[in-house]
SELO-620267 format. One record per atom (N, C-alpha, C): residue in three letters; x negated, y, z negated. Coordinates in Angstrom, 2 decimals. Each point is the difference from the previous one (the first is absolute). Layout:
NODE   r      px      py      pz
NODE ala       X       Y       Z
...
***
This chain:
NODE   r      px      py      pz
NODE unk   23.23    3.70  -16.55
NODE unk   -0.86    1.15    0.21
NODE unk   -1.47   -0.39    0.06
NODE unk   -0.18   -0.80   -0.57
NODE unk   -1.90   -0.51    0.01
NODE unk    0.00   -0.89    1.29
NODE unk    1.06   -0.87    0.55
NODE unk   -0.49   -0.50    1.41
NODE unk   -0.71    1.29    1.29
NODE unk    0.62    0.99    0.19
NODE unk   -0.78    0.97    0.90
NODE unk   -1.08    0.16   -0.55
NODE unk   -0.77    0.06   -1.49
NODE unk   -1.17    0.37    0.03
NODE unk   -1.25   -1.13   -0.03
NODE unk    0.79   -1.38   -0.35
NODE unk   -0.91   -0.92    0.33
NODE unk    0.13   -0.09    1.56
NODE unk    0.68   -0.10    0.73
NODE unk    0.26    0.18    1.62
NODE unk   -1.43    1.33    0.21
NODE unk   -0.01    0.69   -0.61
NODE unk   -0.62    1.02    0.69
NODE unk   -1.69   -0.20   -0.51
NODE unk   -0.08   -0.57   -1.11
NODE unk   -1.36   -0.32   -0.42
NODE unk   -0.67   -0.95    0.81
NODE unk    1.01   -1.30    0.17
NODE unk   -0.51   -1.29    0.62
NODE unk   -0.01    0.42    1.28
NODE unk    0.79    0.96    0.55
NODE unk   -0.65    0.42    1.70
NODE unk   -0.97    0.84   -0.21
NODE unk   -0.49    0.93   -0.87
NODE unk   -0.90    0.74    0.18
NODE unk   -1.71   -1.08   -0.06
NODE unk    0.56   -0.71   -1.20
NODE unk   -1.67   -1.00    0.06
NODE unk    0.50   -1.14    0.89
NODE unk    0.25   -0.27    0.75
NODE unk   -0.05   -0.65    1.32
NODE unk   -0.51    0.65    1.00
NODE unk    0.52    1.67    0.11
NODE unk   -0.48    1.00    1.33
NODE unk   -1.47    0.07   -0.68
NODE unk   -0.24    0.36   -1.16
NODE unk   -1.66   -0.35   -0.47
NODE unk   -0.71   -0.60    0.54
NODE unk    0.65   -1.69   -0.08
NODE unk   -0.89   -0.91    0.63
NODE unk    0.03    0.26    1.40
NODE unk    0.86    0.25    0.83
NODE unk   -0.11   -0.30    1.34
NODE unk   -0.83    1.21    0.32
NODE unk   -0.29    1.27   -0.46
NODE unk   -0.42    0.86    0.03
NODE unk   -1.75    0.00   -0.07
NODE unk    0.05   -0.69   -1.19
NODE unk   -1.77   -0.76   -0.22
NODE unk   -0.32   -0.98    1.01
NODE unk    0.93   -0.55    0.33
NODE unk   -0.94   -1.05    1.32
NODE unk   -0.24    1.25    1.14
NODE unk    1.34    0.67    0.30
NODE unk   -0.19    1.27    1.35
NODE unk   -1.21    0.50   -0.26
NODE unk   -0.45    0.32   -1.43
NODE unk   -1.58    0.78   -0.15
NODE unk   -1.32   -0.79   -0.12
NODE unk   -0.08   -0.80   -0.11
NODE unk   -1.21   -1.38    0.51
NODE unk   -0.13   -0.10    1.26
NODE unk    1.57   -0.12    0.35
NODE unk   -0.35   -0.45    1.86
NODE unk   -0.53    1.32    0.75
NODE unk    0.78    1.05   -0.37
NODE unk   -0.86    1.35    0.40
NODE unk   -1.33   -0.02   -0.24
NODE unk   -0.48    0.04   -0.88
NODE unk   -1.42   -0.12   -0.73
NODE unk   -0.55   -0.95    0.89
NODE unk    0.51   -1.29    0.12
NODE unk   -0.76   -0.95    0.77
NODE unk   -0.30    0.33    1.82
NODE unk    1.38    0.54    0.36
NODE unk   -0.19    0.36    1.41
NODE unk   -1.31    1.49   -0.03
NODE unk   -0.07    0.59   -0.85
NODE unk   -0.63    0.92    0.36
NODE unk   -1.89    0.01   -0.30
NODE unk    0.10   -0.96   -1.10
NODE unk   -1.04   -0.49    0.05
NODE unk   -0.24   -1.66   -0.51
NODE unk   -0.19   -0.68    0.92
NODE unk   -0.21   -1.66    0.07
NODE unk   -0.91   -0.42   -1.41
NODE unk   -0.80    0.85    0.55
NODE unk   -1.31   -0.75   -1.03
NODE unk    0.33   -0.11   -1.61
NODE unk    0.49    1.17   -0.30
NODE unk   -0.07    0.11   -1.86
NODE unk    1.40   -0.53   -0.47
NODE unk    0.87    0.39    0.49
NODE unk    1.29   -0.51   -0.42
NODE unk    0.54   -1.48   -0.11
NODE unk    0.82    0.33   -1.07
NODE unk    0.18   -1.68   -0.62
NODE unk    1.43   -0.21    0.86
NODE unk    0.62   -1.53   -0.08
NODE unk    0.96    0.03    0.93
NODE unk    1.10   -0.11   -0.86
NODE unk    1.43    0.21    0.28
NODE unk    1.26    0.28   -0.73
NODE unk    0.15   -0.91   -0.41
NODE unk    0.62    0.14   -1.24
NODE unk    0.69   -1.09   -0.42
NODE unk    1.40   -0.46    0.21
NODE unk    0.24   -0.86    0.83
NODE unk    0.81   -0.81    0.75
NODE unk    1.80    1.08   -1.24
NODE unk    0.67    0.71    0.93
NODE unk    1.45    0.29   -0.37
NODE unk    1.44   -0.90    0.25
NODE unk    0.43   -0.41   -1.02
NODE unk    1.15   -0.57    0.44
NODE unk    1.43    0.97   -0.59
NODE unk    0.58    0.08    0.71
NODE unk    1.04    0.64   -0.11
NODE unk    0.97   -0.22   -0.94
NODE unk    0.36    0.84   -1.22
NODE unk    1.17   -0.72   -1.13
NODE unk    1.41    0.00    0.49
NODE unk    0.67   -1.29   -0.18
NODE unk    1.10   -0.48    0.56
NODE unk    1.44    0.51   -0.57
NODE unk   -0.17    0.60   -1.20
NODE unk    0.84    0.55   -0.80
NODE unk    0.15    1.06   -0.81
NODE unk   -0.49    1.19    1.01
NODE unk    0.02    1.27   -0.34
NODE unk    1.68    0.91    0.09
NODE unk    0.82   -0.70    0.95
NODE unk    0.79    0.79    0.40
NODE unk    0.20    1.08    0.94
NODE unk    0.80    0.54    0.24
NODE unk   -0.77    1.74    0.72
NODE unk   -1.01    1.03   -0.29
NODE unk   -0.25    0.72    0.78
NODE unk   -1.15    0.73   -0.17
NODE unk    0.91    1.13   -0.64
NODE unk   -0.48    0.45   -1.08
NODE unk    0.04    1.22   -0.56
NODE unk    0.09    1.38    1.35
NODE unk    0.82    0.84    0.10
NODE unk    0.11    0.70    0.84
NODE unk   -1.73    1.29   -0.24
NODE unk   -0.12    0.22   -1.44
NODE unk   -1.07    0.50   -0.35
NODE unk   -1.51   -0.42    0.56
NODE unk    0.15   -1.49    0.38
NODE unk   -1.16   -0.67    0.38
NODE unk    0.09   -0.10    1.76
NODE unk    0.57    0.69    0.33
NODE unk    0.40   -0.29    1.77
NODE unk   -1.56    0.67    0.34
NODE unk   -0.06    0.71   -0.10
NODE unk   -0.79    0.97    0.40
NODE unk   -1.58   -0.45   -0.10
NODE unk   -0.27   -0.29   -0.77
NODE unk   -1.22   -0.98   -0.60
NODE unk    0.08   -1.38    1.07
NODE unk    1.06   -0.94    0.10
NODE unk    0.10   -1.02    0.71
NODE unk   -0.11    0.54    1.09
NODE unk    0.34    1.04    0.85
NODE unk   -0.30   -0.01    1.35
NODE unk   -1.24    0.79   -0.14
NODE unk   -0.89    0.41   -0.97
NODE unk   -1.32    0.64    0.02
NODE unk   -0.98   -1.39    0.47
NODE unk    0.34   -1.00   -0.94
NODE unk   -0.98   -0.79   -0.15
NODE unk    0.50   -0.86    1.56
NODE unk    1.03   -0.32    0.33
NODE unk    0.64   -0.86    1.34
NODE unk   -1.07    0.26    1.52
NODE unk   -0.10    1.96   -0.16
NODE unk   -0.48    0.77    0.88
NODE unk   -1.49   -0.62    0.06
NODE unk   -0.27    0.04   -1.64
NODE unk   -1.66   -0.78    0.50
NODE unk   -0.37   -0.93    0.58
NODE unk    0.73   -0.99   -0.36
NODE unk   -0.08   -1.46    0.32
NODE unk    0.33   -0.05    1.26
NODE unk    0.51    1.01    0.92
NODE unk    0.15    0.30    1.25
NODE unk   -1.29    0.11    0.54
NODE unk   -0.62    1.19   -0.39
NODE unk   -1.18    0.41    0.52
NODE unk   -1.02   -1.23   -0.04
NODE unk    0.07   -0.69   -1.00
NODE unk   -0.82   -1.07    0.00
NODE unk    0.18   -0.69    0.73
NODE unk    1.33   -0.65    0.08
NODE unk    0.08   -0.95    1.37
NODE unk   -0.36    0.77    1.59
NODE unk   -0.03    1.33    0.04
NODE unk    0.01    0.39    1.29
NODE unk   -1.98   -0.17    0.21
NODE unk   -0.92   -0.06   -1.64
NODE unk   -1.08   -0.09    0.27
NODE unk   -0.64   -1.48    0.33
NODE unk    1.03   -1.13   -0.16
NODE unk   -0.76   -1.29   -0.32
NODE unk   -0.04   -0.50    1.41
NODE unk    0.87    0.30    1.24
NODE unk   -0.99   -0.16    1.40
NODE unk   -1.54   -0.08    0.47
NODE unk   -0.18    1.40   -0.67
NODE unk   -1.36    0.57    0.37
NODE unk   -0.60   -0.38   -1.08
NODE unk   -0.23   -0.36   -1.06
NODE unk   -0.69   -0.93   -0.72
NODE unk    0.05   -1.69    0.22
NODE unk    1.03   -0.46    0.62
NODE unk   -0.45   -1.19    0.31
NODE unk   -0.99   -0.02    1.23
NODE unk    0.54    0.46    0.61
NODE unk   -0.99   -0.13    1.65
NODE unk   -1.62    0.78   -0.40
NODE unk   -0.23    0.73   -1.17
NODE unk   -0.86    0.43   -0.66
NODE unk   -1.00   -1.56   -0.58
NODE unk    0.42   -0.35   -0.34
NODE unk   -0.12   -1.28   -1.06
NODE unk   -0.36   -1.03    1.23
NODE unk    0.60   -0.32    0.72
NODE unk   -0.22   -0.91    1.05
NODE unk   -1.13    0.30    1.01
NODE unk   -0.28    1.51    0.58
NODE unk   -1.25    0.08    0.20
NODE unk   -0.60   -0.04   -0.61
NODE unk   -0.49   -0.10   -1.34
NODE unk   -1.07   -0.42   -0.88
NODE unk   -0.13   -0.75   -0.20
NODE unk    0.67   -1.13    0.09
NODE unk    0.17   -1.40    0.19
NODE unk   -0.36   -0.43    0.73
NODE unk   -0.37    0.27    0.94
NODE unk   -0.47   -0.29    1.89
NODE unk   -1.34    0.48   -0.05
NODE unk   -0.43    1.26   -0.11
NODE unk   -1.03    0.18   -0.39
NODE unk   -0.87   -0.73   -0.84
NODE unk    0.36   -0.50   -1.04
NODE unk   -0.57   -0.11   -1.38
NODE unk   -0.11   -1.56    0.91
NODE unk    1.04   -1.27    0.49
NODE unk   -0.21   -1.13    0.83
NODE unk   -1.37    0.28    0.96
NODE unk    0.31    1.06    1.25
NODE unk   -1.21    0.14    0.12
NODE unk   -1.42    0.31   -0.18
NODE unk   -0.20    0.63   -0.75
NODE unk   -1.36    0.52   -1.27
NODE unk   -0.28   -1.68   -0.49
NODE unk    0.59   -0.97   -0.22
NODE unk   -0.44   -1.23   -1.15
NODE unk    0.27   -0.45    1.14
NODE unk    0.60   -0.40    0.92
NODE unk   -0.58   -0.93    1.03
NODE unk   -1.27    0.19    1.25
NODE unk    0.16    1.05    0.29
NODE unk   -1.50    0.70    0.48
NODE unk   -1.09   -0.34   -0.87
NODE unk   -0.11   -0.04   -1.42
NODE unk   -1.37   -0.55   -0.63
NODE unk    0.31   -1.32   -0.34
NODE unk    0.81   -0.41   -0.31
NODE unk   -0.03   -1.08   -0.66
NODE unk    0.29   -1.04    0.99
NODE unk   -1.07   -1.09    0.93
NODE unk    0.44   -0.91    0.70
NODE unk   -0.22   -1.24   -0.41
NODE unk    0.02   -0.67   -1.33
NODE unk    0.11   -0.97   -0.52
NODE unk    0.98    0.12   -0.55
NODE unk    0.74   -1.01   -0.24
NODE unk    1.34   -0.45   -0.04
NODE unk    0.05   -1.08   -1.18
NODE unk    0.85   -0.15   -1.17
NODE unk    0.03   -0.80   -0.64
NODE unk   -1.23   -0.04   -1.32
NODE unk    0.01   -1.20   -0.91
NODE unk   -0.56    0.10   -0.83
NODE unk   -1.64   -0.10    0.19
NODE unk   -0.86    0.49   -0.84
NODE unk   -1.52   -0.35    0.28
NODE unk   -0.56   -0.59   -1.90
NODE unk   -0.93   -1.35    0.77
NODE unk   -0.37   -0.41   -1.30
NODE unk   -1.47    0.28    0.11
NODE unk   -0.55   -0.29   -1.37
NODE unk   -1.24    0.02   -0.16
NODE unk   -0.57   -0.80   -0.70
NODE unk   -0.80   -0.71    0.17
NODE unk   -0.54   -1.20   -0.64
NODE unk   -1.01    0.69   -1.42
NODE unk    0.20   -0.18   -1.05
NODE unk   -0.41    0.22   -0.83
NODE unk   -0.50   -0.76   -0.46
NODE unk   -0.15   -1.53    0.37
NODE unk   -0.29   -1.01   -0.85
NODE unk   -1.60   -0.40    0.15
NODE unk   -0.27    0.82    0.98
NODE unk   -2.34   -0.16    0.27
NODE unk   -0.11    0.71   -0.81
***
């Protein structure tokens, strides 16, 4: 009788964790600047089945991680023009190349 409720605890703080990275990366896609980045999820190998109680929750959080992937297109190609830009801005001023010394020793 106590295996279903450790089954159901150890999936619930697992959907926790995967749940807390889904809300960083949200946070992060929506705003770049302030947000900290997830902390890396690995999946527990020995949970068993999902609690039928927890279905519902697992495809809540599944759905996000959807939306997120449907946003990380348009944030890469986001990222890469700024990248191009930002190449051109520092190569437009900057036409010395390499290290510069200065004699300090007069």
């Amino acid at each position: 009788m106590t295996e279903p409720q450790t089954s159901w605890s150890s999936w619930s703080a697992a959907l926790d964790g995967l749940e807390a990275t889904v809300i960083v990366t949200e946070e992060l896609l929506r705003d770049r600047q302030s947000a900290a980045e997830p902390e890396p999820w690995e999946p527990p190998t020995d949970l068993g089945a999902l609690p039928p109680e927890l279905l519902e929750r697992a495809r809540s959080i599944a759905q996000r991680q959807r939306a997120i992937l449907g946003q990380l297109p348009s944030v890469v190609e986001t990222a890469q023009r700024q990248r191009d830009l930002t190449r051109r801005i520092t190569g437009a001023t900057n036409t010395r190349h390499g290290s510069v010394y200065i004699d300090t020793t007069a």
